[in-house]
VMD Tcl script that draws the C-alpha trace (Angstrom):
set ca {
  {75.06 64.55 23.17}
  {72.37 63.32 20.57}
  {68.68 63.17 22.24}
  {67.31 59.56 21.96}
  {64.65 59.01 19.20}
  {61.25 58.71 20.51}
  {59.54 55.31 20.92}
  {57.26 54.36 17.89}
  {54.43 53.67 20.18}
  {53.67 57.15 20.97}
  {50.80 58.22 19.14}
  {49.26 61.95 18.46}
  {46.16 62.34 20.45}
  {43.09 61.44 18.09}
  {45.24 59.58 15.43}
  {44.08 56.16 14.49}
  {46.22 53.16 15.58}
  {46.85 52.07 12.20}
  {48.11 55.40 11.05}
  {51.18 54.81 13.31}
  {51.82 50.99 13.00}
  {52.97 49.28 9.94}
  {52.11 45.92 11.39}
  {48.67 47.02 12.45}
  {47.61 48.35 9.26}
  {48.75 45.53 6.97}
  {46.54 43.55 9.26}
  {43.56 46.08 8.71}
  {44.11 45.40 4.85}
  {44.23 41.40 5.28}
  {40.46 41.92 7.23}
  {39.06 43.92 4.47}
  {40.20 41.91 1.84}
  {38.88 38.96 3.38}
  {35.40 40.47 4.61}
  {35.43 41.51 0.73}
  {36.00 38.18 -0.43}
  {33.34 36.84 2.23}
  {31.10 38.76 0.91}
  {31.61 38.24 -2.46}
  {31.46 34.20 -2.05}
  {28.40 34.83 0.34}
  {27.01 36.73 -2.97}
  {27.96 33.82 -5.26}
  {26.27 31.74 -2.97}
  {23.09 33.57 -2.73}
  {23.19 33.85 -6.49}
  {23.59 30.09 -7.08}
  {20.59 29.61 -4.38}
  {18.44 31.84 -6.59}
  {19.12 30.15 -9.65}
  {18.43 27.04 -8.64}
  {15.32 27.83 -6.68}
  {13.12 28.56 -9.78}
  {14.14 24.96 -11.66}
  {12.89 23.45 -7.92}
  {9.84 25.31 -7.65}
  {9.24 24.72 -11.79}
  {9.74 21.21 -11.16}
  {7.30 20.88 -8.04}
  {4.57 23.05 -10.07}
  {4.68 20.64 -13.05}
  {4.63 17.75 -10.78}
  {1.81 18.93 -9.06}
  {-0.36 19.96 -12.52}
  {0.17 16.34 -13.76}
  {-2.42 14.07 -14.30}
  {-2.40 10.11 -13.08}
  {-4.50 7.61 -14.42}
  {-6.16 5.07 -11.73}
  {-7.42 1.69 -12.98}
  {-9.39 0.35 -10.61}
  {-10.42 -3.10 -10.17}
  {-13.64 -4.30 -12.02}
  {-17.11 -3.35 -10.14}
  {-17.66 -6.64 -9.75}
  {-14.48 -7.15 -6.85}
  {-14.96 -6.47 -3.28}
  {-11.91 -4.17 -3.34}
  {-13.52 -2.13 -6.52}
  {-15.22 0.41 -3.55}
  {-11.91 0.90 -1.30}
  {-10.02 1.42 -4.25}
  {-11.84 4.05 -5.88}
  {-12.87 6.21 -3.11}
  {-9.01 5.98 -2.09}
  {-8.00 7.92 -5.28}
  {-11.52 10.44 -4.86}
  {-10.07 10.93 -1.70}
  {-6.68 11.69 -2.88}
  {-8.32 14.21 -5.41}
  {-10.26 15.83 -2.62}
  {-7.35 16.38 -0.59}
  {-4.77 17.54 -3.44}
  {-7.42 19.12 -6.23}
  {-3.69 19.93 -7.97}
  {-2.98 16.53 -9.22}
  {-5.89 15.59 -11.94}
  {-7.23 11.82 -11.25}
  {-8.84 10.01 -14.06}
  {-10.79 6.84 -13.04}
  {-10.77 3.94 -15.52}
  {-13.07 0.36 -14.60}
  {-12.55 -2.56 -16.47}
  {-15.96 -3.66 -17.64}
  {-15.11 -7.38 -16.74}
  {-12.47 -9.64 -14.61}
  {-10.56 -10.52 -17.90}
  {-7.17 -9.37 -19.18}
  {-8.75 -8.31 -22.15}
  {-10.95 -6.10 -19.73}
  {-8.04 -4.94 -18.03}
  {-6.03 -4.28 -21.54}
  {-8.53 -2.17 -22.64}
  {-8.85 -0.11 -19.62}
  {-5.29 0.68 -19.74}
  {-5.12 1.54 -23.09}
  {-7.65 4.07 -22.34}
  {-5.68 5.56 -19.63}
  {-2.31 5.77 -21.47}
  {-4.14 7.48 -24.72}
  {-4.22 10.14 -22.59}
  {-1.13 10.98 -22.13}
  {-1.09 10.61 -18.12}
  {2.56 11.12 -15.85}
  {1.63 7.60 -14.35}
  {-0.67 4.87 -14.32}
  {-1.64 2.88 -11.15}
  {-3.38 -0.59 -12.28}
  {-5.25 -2.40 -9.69}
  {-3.90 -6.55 -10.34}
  {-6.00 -9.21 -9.14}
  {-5.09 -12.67 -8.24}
  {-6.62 -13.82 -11.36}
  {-4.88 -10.97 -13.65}
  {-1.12 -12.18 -12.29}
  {-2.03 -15.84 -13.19}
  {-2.19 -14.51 -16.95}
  {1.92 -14.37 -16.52}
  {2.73 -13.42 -20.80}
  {-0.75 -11.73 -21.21}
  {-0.49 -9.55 -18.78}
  {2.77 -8.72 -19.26}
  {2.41 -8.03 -22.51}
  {-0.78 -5.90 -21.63}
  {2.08 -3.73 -19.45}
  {4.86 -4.10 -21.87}
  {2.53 -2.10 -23.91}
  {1.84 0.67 -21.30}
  {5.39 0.96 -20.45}
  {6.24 1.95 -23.90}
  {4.31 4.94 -23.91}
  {6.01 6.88 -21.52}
  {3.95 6.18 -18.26}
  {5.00 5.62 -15.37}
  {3.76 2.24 -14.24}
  {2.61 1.42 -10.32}
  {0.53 -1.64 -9.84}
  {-1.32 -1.78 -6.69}
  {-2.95 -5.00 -4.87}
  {-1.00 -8.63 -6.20}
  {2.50 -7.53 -7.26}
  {3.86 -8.46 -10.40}
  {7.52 -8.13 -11.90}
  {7.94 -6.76 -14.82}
  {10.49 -4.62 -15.91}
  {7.84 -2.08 -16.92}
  {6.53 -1.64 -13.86}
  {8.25 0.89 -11.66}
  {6.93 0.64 -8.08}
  {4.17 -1.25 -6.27}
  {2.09 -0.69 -3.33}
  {-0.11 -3.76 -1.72}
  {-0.12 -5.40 1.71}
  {2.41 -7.54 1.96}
  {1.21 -11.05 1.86}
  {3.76 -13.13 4.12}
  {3.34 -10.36 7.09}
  {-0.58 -11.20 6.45}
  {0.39 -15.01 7.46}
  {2.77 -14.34 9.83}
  {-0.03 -12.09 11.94}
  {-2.70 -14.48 11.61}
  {-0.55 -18.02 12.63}
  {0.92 -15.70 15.83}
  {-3.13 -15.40 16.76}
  {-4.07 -18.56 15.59}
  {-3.77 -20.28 19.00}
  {-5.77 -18.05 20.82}
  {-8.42 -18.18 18.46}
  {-9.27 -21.35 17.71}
  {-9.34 -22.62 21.71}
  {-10.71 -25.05 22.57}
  {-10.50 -26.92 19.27}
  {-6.30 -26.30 18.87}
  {-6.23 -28.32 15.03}
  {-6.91 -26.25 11.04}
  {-7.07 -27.09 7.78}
  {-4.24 -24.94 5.71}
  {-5.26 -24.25 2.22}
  {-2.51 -22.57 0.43}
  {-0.98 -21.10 -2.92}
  {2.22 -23.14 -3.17}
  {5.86 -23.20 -2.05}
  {7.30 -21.53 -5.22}
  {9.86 -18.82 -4.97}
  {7.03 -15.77 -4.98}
  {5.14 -13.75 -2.59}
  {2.65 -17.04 -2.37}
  {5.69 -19.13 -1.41}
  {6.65 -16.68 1.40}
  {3.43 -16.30 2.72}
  {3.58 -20.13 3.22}
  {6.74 -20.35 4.89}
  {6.43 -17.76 6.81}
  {2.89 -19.19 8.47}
  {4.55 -22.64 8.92}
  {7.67 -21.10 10.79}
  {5.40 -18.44 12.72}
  {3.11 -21.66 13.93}
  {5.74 -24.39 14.60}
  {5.55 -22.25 18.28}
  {2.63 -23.53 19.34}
  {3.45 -26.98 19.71}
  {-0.64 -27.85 21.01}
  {-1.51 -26.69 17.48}
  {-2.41 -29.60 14.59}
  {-2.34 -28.87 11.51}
  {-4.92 -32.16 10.32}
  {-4.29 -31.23 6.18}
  {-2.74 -28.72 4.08}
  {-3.52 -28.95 0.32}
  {-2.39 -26.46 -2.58}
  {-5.43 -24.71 -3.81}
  {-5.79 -22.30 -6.82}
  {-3.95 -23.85 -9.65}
  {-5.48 -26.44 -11.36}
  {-7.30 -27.68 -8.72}
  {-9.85 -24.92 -7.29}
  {-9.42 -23.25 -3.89}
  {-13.22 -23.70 -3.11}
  {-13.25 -27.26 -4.30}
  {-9.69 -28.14 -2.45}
  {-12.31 -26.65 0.77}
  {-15.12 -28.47 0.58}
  {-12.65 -31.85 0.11}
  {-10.83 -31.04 2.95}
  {-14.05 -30.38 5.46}
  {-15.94 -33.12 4.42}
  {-12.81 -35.27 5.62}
  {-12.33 -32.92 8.93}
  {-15.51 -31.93 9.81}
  {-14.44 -30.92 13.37}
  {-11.14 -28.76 12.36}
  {-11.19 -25.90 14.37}
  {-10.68 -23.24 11.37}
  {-10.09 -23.33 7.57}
  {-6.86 -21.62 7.08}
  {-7.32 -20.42 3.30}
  {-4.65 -17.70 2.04}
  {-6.92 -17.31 -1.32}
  {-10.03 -15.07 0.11}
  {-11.68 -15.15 -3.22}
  {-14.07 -18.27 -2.53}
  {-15.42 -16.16 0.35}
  {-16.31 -13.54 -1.16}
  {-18.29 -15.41 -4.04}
  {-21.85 -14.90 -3.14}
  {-22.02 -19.74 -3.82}
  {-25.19 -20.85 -1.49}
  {-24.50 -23.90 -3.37}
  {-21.05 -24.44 -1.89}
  {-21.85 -22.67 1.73}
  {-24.70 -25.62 1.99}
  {-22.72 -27.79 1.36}
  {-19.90 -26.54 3.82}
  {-23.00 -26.55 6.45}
  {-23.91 -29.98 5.68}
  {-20.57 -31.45 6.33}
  {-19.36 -29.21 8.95}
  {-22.69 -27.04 10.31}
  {-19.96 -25.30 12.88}
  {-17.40 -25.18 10.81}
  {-15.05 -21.53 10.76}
  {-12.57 -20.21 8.49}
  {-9.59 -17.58 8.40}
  {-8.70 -15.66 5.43}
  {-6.33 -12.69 3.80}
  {-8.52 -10.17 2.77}
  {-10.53 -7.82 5.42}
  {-12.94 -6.30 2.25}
  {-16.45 -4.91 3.60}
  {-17.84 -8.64 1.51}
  {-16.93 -10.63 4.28}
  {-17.58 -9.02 7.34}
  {-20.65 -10.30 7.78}
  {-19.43 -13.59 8.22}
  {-17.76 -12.60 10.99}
  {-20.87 -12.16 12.90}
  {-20.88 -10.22 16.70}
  {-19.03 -11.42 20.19}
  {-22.75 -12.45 21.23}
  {-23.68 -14.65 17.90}
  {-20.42 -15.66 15.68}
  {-20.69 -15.92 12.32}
  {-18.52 -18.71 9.89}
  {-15.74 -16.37 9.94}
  {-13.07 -16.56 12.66}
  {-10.05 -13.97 11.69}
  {-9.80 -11.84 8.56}
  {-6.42 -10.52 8.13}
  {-6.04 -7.04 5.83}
  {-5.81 -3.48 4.95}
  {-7.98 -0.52 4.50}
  {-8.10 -0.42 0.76}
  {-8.23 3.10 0.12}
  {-4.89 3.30 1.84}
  {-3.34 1.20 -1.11}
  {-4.81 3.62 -3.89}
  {-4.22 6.34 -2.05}
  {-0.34 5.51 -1.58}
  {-0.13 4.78 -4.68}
  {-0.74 7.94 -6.29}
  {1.64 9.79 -3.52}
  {4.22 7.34 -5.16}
  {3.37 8.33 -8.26}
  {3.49 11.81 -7.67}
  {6.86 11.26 -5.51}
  {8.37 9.25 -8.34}
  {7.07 12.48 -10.95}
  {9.06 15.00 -9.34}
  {12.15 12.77 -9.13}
  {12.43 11.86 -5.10}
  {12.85 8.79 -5.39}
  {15.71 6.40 -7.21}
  {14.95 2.70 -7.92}
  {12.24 0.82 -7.95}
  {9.71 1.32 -4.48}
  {7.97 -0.51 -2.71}
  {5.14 0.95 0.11}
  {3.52 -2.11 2.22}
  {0.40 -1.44 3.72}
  {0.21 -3.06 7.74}
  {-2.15 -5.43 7.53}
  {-4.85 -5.69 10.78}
  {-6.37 -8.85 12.17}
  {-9.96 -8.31 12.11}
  {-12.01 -10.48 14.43}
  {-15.71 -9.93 15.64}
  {-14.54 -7.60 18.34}
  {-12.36 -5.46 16.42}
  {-14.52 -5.11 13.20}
  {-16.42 -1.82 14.52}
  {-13.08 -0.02 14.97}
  {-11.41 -1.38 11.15}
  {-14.95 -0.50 9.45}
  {-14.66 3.39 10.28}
  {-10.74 2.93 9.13}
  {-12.26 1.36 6.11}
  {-14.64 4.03 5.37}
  {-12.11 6.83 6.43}
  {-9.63 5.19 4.09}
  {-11.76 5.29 0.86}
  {-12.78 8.81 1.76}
  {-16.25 8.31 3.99}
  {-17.37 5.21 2.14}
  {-20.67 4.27 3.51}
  {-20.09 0.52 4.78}
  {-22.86 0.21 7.38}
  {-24.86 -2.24 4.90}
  {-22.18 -4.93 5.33}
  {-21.67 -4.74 9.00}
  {-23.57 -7.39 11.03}
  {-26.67 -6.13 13.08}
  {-26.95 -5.84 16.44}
  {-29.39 -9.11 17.22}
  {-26.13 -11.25 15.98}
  {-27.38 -11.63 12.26}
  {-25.74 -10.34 9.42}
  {-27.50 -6.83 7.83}
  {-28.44 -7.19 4.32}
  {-25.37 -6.62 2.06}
  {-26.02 -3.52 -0.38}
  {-23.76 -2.41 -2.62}
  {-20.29 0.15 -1.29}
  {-20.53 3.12 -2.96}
  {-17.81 5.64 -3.12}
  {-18.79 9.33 -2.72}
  {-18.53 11.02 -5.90}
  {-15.40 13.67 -6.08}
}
mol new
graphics top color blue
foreach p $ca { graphics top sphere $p radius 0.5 }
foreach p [lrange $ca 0 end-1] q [lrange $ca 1 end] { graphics top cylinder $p $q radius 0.2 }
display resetview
């Protein structure tokens, strides 16, 4: 009688498992293939990263060495000190990127032309041009001015009015119909008990002006014990501060001016102001613009000056911004054409103290004390901003 084989399970004391099992040990080769192959795409991986690493960190390094061009506005505009000690304070915080102020020595395109062509002969990554309101009204002169700059290679950001053009790539600015929608939400509650404005405005056109005029007209239509007693079109061909004086003389108990266009405010006229006083010797206004120019007018809560409401931004931001975009825009992180909006603040007599150290902060510790009012309710003597030198 034949002895039954033994079972296949019985293994030798101290032999692996494998060594006995067929099953086992093919699946002891299918794990060490695949930790093998693991390993080996785990090394491709790792390879790939390290490749690609030094074109990142090349890219950030020459991105960071580059230099962009700032063109302020002219000395002359109450921006001019917000503006440039924005971009010293940019330089101050990233020494990296090389800044290179360039002023225009006048208000003109011509002025501004020059400037740029200064800043572009130098071969910068970008360019950000400060636009005034009176630059964008020069529609084919200024865009010429930027089809030149465009065609050498710069990248283009204007900063303050915006202005298409296909050579300009981004824009940074406070956004003009926010500006009019924040002032008509607070316009009730500031002009009680009087409840009635004049509205001088930039148009209805299909722009930024347009918007900002629709969007104060739908933002006001809620308080229905509001009257609007004239609204007139200022800034073309017939002059904001003329359309003003026209429309006070005929309302000389409106409760507020409502003028969108801040630029006859900030125009040092006695000429005109007396004769605002004349017809209207209470009369108070509301503009877009919160530059260090007009805070005086605003006065103190004890003793009010002509100015009810400035609505605007911290200046310095704007520059400031707009050479981060530049920079952003330099190392390829963005795709498209940006935007960045500044929030624009309602500034009232109350509120001024806390926007004036934003102010200064903004433009990198501009001293502003000179245009705030003084403490017995009259405004301090206005001396010229100065931005701290780099």
């Amino acid at each position: 009688m034949k002895r039954a084989p033994r079972l296949p399970t019985r293994l030798r004391a101290g032999a692996p498992m494998t060594a006995k099992c067929p099953l086992l040990r093919a699946l002891g080769r299918f794990v060490r293939v695949a930790a093998a192959i693991g390993l080996l795409a785990g090394g491709v991986v790792l390879a790939g990263c390290e490749r690609d690493a030094p074109r990142r960190r090349g890219s950030a390094a020459h991105a960071t060495s580059a230099t962009i061009a700032v063109i302020t506005p002219p000395r002359a505009d109450p921006a001019w000190p917000g503006i440039q000690g924005g971009a010293l304070r940019f330089r101050s915080a990233i020494p990296s990127i090389e800044i290179k102020l360039f002023t225009p020595s006048g208000s003109s395109l011509a002025a501004l032309g020059e400037a740029l062509v200064d800043a572009t002969s130098q071969s910068p990554a970008a360019a950000c041009v400060y636009l005034t309101q009176t630059a964008v009204q020069g529609r084919d002169e200024l865009g010429a001015i930027l089809e030149r700059a465009a065609g050498s290679n710069v990248i283009l950001i204007t900063m303050g009015q915006r202005f298409a053009h296909r050579g300009v790539t981004g824009h940074v600015g406070m956004h003009l119909p926010s500006a009019a929608e924040l002032l008509a939400r607070n316009l009730r509650s500031l002009v009680s008990p009087k409840r009635s404005y004049l509205l001088v405005h930039r148009g209805d056109g299909q722009d930024v002006a347009g918007d900002a005029y629709r969007r104060f007209l739908s933002s006001i239509e809620r308080w229905h014990d509001i009257t609007c007693l004239a609204s007139r079109e200022g800034g073309g061909e017939a002059p904001t501060d003329g359309v003003i004086r026209e429309l006070v003389e005929l309302f000389p108990h409106a409760g507020v001016v409502v003028s969108f266009d801040a630029d006859p405010w900030c125009i040092e006229d006695r000429t005109w102001r007396l004769a605002l006083v004349a017809a209207s010797p209470t009369y108070r206004y509301a503009t877009l613009a919160a530059v260090p120019a007009l805070w005086r007018d605003l006065g103190t809560p004890q003793a009010a000056g002509p100015a009810l409401a400035l609505v605007g931004v911290a200046d310095g931001d704007i520059a400031y911004t707009a050479i981060q975009v530049a920079v952003e825009l330099r190392m390829g992180e963005y795709r498209g054409a940006p935007e960045r909006w500044i929030e624009p603040a309602l500034v009232t007599a109350e509120t001024l103290p806390d926007f004036a150290q934003r102010y200064s902060a903004a433009a990198g510790g501009l001293a502003v004390e000179g245009f705030l009012p003084s403490a017995a309710g009259g405004a301090a003597p206005a001396t010229e901003a100065t931005p701290a030198g780099p």
